[in-house]
C-alpha positions as CSV (number, residue, x, y, z in Angstrom):
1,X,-22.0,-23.0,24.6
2,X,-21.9,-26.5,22.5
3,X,-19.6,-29.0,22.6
4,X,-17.4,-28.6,19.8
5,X,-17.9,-32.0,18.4
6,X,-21.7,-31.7,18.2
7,X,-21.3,-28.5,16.2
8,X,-22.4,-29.2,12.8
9,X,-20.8,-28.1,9.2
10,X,-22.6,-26.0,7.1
11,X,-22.0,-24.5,3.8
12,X,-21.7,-20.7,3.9
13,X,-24.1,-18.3,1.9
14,X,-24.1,-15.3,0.9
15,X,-25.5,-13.5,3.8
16,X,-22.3,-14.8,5.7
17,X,-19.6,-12.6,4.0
18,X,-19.9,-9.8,6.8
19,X,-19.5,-13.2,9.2
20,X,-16.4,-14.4,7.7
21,X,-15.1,-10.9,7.1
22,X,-15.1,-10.1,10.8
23,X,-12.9,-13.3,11.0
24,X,-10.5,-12.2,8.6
25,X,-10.4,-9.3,9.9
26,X,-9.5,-10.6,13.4
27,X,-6.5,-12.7,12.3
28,X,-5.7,-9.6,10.6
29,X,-5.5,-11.0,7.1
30,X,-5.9,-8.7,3.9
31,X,-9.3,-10.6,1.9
32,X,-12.1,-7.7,1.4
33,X,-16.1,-8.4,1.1
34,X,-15.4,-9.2,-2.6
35,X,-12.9,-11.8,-1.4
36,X,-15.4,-13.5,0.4
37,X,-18.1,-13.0,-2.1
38,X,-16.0,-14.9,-4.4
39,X,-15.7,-18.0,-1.9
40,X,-19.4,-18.4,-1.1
41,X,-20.3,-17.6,-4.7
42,X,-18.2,-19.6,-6.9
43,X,-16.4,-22.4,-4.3
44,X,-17.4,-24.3,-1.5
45,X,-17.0,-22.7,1.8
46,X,-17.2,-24.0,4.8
47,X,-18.5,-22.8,8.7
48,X,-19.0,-24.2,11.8
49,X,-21.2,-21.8,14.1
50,X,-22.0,-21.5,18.2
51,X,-24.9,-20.7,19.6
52,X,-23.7,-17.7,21.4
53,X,-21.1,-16.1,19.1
54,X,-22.0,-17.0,15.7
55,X,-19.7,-18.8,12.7
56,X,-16.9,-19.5,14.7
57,X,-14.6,-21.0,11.9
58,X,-14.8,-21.7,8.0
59,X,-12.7,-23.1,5.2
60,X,-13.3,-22.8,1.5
61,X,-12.2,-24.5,-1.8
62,X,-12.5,-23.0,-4.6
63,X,-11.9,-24.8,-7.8
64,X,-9.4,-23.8,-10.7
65,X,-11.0,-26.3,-13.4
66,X,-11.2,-29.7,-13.6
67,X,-8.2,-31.0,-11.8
68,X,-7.4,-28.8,-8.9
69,X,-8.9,-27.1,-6.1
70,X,-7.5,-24.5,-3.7
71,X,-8.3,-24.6,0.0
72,X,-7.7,-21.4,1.9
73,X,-9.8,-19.1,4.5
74,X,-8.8,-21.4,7.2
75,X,-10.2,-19.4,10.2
76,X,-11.0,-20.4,13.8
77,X,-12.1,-17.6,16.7
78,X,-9.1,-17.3,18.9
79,X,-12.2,-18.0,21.7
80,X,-12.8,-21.3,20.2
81,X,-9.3,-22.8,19.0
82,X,-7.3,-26.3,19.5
83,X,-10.9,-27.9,19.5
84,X,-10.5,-29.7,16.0
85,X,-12.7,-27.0,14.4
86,X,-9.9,-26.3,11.5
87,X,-9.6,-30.2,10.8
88,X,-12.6,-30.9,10.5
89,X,-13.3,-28.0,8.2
90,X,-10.1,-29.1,6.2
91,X,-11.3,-32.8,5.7
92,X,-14.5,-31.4,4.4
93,X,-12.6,-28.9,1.7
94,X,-10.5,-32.0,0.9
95,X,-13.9,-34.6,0.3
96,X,-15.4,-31.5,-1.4
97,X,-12.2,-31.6,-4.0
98,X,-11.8,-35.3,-4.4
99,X,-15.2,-36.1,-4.6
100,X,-15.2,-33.6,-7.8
101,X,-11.6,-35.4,-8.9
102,X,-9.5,-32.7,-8.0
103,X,-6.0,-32.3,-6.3
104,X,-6.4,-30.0,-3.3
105,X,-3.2,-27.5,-3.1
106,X,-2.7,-24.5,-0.6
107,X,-0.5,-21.9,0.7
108,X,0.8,-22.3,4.1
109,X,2.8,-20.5,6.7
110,X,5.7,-22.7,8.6
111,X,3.3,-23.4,11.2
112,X,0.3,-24.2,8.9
113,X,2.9,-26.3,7.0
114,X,3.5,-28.6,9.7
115,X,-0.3,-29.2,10.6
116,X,-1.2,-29.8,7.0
117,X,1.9,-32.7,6.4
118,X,0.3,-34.5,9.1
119,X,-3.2,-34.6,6.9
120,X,-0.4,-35.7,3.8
121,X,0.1,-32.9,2.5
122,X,3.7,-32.2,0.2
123,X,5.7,-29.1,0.0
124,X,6.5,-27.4,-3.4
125,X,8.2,-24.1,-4.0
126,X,8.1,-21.7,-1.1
127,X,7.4,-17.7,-1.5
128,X,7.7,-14.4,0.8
129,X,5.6,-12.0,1.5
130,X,6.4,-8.4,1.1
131,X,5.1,-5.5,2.9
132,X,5.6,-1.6,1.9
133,X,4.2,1.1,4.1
134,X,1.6,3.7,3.0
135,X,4.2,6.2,3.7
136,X,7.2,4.9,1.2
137,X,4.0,4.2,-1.7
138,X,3.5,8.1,-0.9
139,X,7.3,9.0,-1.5
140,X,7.1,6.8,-5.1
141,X,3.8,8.7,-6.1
142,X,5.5,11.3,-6.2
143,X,8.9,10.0,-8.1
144,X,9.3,10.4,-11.9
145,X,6.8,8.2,-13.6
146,X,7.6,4.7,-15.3
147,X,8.1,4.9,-19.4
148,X,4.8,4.9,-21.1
149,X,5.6,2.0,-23.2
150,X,6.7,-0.1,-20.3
151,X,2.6,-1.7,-20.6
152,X,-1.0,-1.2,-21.3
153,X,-3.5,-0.4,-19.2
154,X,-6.1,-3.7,-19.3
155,X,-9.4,-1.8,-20.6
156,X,-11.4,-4.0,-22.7
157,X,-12.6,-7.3,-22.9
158,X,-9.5,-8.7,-25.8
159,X,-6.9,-7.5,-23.4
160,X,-8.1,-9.4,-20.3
161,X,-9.0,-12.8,-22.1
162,X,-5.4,-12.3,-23.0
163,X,-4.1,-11.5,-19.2
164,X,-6.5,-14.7,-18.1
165,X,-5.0,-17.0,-20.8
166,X,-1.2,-16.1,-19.9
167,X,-2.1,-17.3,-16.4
168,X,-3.5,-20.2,-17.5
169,X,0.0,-20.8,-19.2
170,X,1.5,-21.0,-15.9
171,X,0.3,-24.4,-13.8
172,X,-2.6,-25.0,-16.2
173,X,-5.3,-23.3,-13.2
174,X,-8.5,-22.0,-14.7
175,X,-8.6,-19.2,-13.0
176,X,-10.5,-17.0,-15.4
177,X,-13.4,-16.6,-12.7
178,X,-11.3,-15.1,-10.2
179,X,-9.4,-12.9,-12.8
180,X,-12.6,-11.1,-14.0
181,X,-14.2,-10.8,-10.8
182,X,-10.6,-9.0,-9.6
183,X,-10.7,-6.7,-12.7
184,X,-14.7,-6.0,-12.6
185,X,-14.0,-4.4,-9.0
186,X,-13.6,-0.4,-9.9
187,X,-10.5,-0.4,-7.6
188,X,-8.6,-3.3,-9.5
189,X,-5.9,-1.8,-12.1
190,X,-4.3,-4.0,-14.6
191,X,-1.2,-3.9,-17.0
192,X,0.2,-5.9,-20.3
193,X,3.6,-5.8,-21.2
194,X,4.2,-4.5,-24.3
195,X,4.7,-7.8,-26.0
196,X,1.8,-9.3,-24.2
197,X,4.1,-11.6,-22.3
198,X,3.0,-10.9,-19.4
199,X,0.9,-8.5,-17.0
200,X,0.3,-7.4,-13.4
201,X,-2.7,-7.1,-11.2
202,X,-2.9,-4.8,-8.5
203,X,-6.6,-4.7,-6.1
204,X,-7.4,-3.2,-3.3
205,X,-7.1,-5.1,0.3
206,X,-8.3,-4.5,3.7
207,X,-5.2,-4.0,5.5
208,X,-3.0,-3.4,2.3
209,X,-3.1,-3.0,-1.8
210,X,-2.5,-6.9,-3.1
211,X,0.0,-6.7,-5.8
212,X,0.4,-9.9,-8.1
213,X,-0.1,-12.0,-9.8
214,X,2.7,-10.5,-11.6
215,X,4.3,-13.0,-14.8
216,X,6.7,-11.9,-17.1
217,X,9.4,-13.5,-19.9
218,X,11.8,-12.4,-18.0
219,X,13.1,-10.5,-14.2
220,X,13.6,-7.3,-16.2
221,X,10.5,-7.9,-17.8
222,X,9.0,-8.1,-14.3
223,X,10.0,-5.1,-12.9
224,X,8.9,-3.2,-15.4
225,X,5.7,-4.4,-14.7
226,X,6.2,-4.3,-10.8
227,X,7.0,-0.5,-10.9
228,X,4.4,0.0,-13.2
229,X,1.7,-1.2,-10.8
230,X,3.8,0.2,-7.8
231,X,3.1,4.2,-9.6
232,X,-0.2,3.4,-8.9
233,X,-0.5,2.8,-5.7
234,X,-1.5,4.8,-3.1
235,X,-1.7,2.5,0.3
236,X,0.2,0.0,1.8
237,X,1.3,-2.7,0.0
238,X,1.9,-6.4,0.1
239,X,3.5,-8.7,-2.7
240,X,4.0,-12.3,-2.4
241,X,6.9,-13.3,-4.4
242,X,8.7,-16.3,-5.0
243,X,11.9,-17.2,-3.5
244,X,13.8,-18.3,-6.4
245,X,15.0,-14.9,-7.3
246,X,17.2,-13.3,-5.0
247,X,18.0,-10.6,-7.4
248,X,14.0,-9.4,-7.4
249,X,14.0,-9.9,-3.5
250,X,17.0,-7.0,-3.5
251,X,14.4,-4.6,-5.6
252,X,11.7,-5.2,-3.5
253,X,14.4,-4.0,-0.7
254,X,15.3,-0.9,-3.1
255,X,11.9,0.4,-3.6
256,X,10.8,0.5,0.2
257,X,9.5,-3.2,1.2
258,X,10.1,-5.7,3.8
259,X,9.4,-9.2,4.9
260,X,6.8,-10.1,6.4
261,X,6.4,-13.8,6.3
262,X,7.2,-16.9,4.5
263,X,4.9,-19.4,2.7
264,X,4.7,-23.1,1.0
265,X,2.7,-24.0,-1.7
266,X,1.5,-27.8,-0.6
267,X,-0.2,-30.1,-2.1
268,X,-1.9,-33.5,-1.6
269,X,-0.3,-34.9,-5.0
270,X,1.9,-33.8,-7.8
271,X,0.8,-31.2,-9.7
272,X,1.9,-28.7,-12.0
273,X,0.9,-25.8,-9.4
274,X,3.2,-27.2,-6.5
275,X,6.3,-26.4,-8.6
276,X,8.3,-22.4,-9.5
277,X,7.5,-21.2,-12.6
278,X,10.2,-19.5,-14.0
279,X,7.8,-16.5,-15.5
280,X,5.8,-16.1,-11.9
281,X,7.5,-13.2,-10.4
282,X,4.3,-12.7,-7.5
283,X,1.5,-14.9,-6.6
284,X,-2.4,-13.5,-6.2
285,X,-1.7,-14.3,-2.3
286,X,-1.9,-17.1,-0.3
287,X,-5.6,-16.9,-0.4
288,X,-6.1,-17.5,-4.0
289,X,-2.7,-19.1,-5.2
């Protein structure tokens, strides 16, 4: 086996989405083979690789326009951990960004939070993560159906440019890359509000359906939309939701979910992404902000 500090960076390609999904998939996270797809095809990603086992630990940055960048897929082996694999990875997401002039923000659990303050990075709004068992989505399948006017099912090409530009509207992230790619998958389903206000995204996962982004003009707005998406479910399924509305957190609670963890959006400067918006009811997940 190498020394760890003679182990050299390299950028992933596509023939490493198996790679990096068998690391995901050991630290138990939820990102699919389109997840990772999206990394190595539109960001930068990051690996570091032994001789004997193979890409041991990666990163990735993916940027949302010309200003920021999110870092995420911050994986180490558990055979090849506390050897300085994940900071080195995370100085080289962080060069990638600035050398392009743009902010690097994340998501980041307690723990994560503390490493990355010591690298200078500042803590915005914080979030949840929600968890619903296969078992209670089966019990709502089979509950009275949601109003048909609640939303509209996002079929064509005019709905989604409208869906991607409402996001923009949020923290000014150009995320229309990621937004198509999640409704180009056949598994992805997609709402508008009625008003166009607003919409909710719900894709497929590997441990659990990923529901959010979810905005809306307002909480009962939201809901609407939440229970819209939740009709269609069929799995498990996680929501990462902000902590700056108790009264959604109690709903979540009513329709069958439970914590799971808490998250901080960070940031190595001010921007509009490190703060609540008051229309973002549920993030994309940590992964992708």
């Amino acid at each position: 086996m190498a020394p760890s500090e003679s182990l050299a960076i390299e950028r992933l390609g596509a023939a490493d989405v198996d790679a990096g999904l068998r690391l995901s998939d050991a630290a138990r996270w939820n990102q699919t083979a389109e997840d990772w797809a999206h990394f190595i095809a539109h960001g930068d990603a990051f690996g570091i690789r032994d001789d004997a086992d193979g890409l041991i630990a990666t990163a990735a940055a993916l940027p949302y326009g010309a200003n920021v960048g999110w870092i995420s897929m911050v994986l180490v082996d558990a055979r090849h951990r506390h050897r300085g694999h994940a900071t080195r990875l995370l100085a080289a997401c962080v060069e990638d960004l600035r050398g392009a002039g743009r902010i690097a923000v994340l998501d980041a659990t307690p723990d994560g939070a503390a490493v990355y303050r010591q690298h200078g990075f500042v803590a915005g709004f914080t979030f949840e993560r929600w968890q619903r068992d296969a078992a209670a989505s089966a019990r709502e399948a089979s509950a009275p159906s949601v109003r048909d006017g609640d939303a509209t099912a996002v079929i064509d090409a005019r709905a989604r440019d409208a869906l991607i530009a409402i996001d923009r509207s949020l923290w000014d992230l150009d995320r229309g890359a990621l937004l198509r790619a999640f409704l180009a998958r056949p598994s992805t389903r997609a709402w508008l509000a009625a008003d166009a206000s607003g919409f909710v995204v719900l894709r497929a996962g590997r441990r659990a359906e990923q529901l959010g982004p979810i905005v809306a003009a307002s909480e009962r707005a939201a809901i609407e939309l939440l229970d819209r998406a939740l009709a269609a479910a069929s799995s498990a399924v996680f929501i990462d939701a902000p902590t700056s509305s108790p009264s959604l957190a109690q709903v979540l609670v009513d329709r069958g979910f439970v914590r799971q963890r808490p998250f901080v959006r960070m940031a190595l400067d001010d921007a509009p992404a490190l703060h609540a918006n008051a229309r973002a009811f549920a993030v994309a997940g940590p992964e992708f902000g």
